[in-house]
Every structure is written in C-alpha cells, then in structure tokens.
C-alpha positions, 0 to 999 in steps of 0.5 A, a space after each residue: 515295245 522296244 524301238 530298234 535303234 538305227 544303225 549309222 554306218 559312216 559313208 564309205 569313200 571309193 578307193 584312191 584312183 591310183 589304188 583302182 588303176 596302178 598301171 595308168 600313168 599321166 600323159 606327157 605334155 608335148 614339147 613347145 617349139 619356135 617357129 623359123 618366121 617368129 625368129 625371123 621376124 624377131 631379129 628383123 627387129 632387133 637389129 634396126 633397133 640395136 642400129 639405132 641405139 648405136 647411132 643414137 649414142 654415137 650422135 650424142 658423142 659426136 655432140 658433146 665432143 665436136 667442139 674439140 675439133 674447132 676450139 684448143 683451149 688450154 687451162 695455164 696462163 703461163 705468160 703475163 704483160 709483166 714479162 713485156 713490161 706492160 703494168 697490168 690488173 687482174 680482173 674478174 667479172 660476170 659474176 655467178 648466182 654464187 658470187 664467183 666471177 665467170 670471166 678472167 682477164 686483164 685490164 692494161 691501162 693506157 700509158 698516157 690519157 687515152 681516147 678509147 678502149 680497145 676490147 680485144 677477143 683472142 682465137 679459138 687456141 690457147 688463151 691470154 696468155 698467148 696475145 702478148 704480142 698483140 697487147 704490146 702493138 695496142 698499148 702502143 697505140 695509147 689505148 687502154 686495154 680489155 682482154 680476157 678469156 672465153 668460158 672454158 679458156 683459161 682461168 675462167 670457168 670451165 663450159 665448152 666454147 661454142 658460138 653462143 656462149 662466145 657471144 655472151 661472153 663477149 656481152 659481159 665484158 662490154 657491160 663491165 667496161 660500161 658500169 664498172 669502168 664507166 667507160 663510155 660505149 662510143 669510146 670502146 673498139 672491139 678488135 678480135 683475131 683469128 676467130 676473135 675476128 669473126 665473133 668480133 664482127 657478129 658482135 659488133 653488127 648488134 652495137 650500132 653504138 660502139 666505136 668501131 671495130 678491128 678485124 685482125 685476120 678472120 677466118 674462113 667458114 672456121 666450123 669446116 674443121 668440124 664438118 670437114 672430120 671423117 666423124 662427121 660423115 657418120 652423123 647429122 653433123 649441120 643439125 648437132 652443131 649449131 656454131 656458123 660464125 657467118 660473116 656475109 649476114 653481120 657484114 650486111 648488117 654493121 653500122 660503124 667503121 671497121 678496119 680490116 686487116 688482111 695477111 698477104 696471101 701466099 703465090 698462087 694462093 687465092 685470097 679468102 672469098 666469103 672474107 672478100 665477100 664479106 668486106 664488100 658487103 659492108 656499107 658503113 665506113 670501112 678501111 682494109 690493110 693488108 700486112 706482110 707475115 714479116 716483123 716489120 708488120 708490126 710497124 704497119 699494124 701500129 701505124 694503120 690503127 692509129 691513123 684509123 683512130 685519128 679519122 674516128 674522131 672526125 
C-alpha cells in the first residue's frame, strides 16, 4: 500500500493589527504641568542660595583686599642717604629657599664708634625712601643704623602687609644684626614711626634682651581705617581681618626702657587715650617727650635720644 504523505502547510500569521483595524489611532500623552507650590519652593531656595554665593564672594574680596585701606606701600625707592650725605650700604637679607633675599634695606654706619644699633621700622606708607629725615636725626646721634622695607614695600618681595608678616619681618632683621653683623643684641634699640611704632612696641615686649626701645608717634587703634570703611559693614569685617596692633597687652608686658615721643596735640584736641593708656601701663623704665610739629623738633628729638642713651649705659 502506498503511504500518503503528509501535507506541511507553513503556519499562517495573523494580519498586521493596523492592517485588521486602519481607523484606530494611539492615544496622545497628556501634557505634564509644574504646579505653583513647586515653583514656589524652588525660588524660596534659590535666592538664599544665590544670596549666600554673592556674599561669600564679596567676604572673600573683602579679604584679599582690606589690607589696601591700612597699609599705602609704594614699589620705587626714589631717594637714597646719598642725597643727605650719609655713606650708606645696600643690603639684603632673609634669604628664600631659592636663594633670593626677601628684605631690602640700608645699613648706614656710624660716623665715629657707636655704642648701639638702632633698628628703625618706617609707617604703614610709601617705603625707605620716605625716612630720610629720620635716618639723618639718628646718624646724628652716632649710632649705626638698620632700616629696611616690610614685605611688600619697596624692592622687597611683593606679599600683602599685615601684622603677622610685619612681625616676622621684623624678626629677620634682628637676626641679621645678630649673626651676620654680630651685633650684640643688648646694644641694638628698636625705634619705629607712625605704625612702625606700634609693631616697634608688640616686638620689643617679646625681647626682654634688646636695649631699649623708640616709639616715635604711634597710632591710635590704626585698623579703625578698616573697620571704620562703609565695606565693611557689609561683612563679618573683625573675623576676616585678624591685624590689631593692640598696644595696651604689649605695654603691660615690656621689660626694657622705652622713650616715647608725643606730638603736640592740637587746641581742643584731646591727646590719644589707648597711647596715654598704654604709657602708664608700662613698668619698665620709661621716659615720654613731647615734640612740637616745628623744624626745631628736630633739635629736641637729637637731643632727648641721646641723653636717653647716656642714662642706658648706667
């Protein structure tokens, strides 16, 4: 018997649903809207955050920049001793890790043998080139003679002055009279003006074992220029600026003689209280003098520094 062969029919595949129904068509998706609390919410936090960001930029620029309002550095020596007729030598010192000295200054030896040396810290304004007349007073009271120019002043490396650096500054300069001039630390006598002054007395209450100490005019809370700036009403201005030069806790604290000299205050004006405030706290020997704005000031000023130096050496 012949077998009957089986019939394969491929499977058949239902018609494409499109094909089966032409007319249906996909639904559209609803549109998505923001609601008016979400939005609320959003730029209830956006502009605290946006605040903040500007304030935080404007503390930071504050910052950087408020030293500008204490300190007027100014880059060109434009005068030198010579013009004065004072023999002078360059000098630097505080050398860097490169081998680059930090500090610039003048070493202005005595014109006869000289008892001490007189380390002398300039203001808050231009540089050396600006003391002049301060440098020919003190040669002419046979000592020899220290001054240089603060980090940022000058031809020393550029930095922003502030208290701290002003400090160090200060402390590498009594190191090189030590070691590189030998000069022994009970015959040096720190003298500063103006603001040189105030860091004068901050350094000398840490040096029990200098000479003594010139204070030429200091300054009255000298960072009120910053604090007293509008700016600074818009930031946390005692926390960003940490210079004070204080003199009430370094006057308290000073353990060699001091001389002080005083301008003449105008009629009417009343004298410095916090320099009053600071001379009567001092316990160590202490003399104060008070000098006229007049040329002949300058006679007075010799004169009262060197008997203070005579009564030094007894």
């Amino acid at each position: 018997m012949a077998r009957s062969k089986s019939q394969h029919k491929p499977p058949s595949h239902p018609p494409h649903a499109a094909a089966a129904h032409p007319s249906v068509r996909p639904s559209p998706r609803p549109a998505r809207t923001i609601s008016g609390r979400w939005l609320l919410s959003a730029v209830a936090i956006a502009l605290p955050v946006a605040f903040l960001c500007a304030w935080g930029v404007l503390c930071l620029l504050f910052w950087q920049g408020s030293w500008q309002l204490l300190y007027h550095p100014a880059s060109t020596v434009a005068r030198t001793p010579a013009e004065i007729g004072l023999a002078f030598d360059p000098v630097g010192f505080a050398t860097s890790e490169m081998g680059a000295p930090q500090l610039q200054g003048w070493w202005i030896p005595a014109a006869s043998p000289a008892r001490y040396t007189v380390l002398f810290l300039h203001g808050k304004d231009g540089n050396l080139g600006d003391t002049l007349e301060d440098l020919e007073r003190l040669h002419s009271a046979s000592v020899n003679v220290l001054v240089f120019d603060y980090r940022g002043f000058g031809q020393s490396v550029f930095a922003h002055p502030g208290e701290v650096h002003l400090r160090q500054d200060v402390a590498w300069a009594l190191q090189y009279l030590t070691t590189t001039r030998h000069v022994d630390p009970r015959r040096i006598v720190l003298e500063g003006s103006g603001l040189g002054a105030n860091l004068a007395l901050e350094v000398a209450a840490t040096h029990p074992e200098l000479a003594g100490v010139v204070l030429e005019s200091p300054l009255d809370d000298p960072v009120r220029a910053i604090f007293d700036d509008p700016r600074s009403r818009l930031v946390p201005a005692h926390v960003l600026v940490s210079d004070r030069f204080d003199m009430i806790a370094p006057s308290a604290a000073l353990r060699i003689p001091s001389l002080w000299f005083v301008l003449d205050s105008p009629a009417g004006k009343a004298a410095s209280s916090e320099t009053q405030q600071a001379f009567q706290d001092v316990t160590a020997p202490k003399v104060r003098v008070r000098l006229s704005a007049s040329r002949a000031s300058r006679r007075d000023f010799i004169d009262a520094f060197s008997r203070w130096l005579d009564d030094l050496n007894n």
